[in-house]
N, C-alpha and C positions, 0 to 999 in steps of 0.2 A: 231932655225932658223925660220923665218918669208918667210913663200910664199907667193908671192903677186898674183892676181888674173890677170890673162893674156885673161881671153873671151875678145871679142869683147864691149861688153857693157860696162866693165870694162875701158878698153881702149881708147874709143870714145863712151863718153855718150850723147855728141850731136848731133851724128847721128842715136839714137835710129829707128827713125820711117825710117829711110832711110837702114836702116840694114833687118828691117823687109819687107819694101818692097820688096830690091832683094832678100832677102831668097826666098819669094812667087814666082814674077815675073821674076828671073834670073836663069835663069837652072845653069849657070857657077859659077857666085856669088856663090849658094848654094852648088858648088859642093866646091870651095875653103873655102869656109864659114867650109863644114864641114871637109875639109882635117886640116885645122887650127888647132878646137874643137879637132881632136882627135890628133893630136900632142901634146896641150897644154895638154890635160889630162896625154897622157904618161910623158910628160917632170913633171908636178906637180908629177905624181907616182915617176918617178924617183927621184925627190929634195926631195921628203919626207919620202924616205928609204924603199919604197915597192914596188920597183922595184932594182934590182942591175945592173949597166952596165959600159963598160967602159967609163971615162971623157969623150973621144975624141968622143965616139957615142952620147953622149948627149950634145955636143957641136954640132953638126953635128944636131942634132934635134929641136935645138935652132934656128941656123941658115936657117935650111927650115923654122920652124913659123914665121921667121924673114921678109923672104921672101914672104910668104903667108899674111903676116900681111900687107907688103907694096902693093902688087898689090887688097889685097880687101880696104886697107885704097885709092888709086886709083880711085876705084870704086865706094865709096861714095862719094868720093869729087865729082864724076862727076856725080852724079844723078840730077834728073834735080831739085829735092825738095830744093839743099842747094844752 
C-alpha cells in the first residue's frame, strides 16, 4: 500500500512562504497548523500497521484532519501575500 503524504507543504506547495508566515505570525494558525501535523502522523501510523485501531476511529481521525485542513487551507487563501 502506498501512503501519500498529507503535511501541508505537500498539499499546498504554493502557499509555502504563506504557511510559514502564520506558523511565526499567527498564534491560532500555528496552533491548527499543529493540531493537523499531529493527526496526520497518527492517521500515517495507523495506515501503515504500527498503530492498531478500530476503522471507525480512524475514520473519525480522517475527518478532524479534514476539517483542520479546510479551515487552515481558509487561512491561506486569506493572507494578504496571495
Amino acid at each position: 500500500m502506498s501512503l501519500d503524504k498529507h503535511d501541508l507543504h505537500h498539499e499546498f506547495p504554493e502557499f509555502n512562504d504563506a504557511i510559514h508566515a502564520l506558523k511565526v505570525g499567527d498564534p491560532h494558525f500555528a496552533t491548527l497548523f499543529a493540531q493537523y501535523h499531529d493527526i496526520d502522523r497518527e492517521v500515517h501510523r495507523i495506515e501503515a500497521g504500527i498503530e492498531n485501531t478500530a476503522d471507525s476511529y480512524l475514520e473519525q481521525r480522517k475527518k478532524e484532519r479534514l476539517a483542520l485542513k479546510d479551515a487552515l487551507y481558509q487561512k491561506l487563501r486569506a493572507w494578504p501575500g496571495n
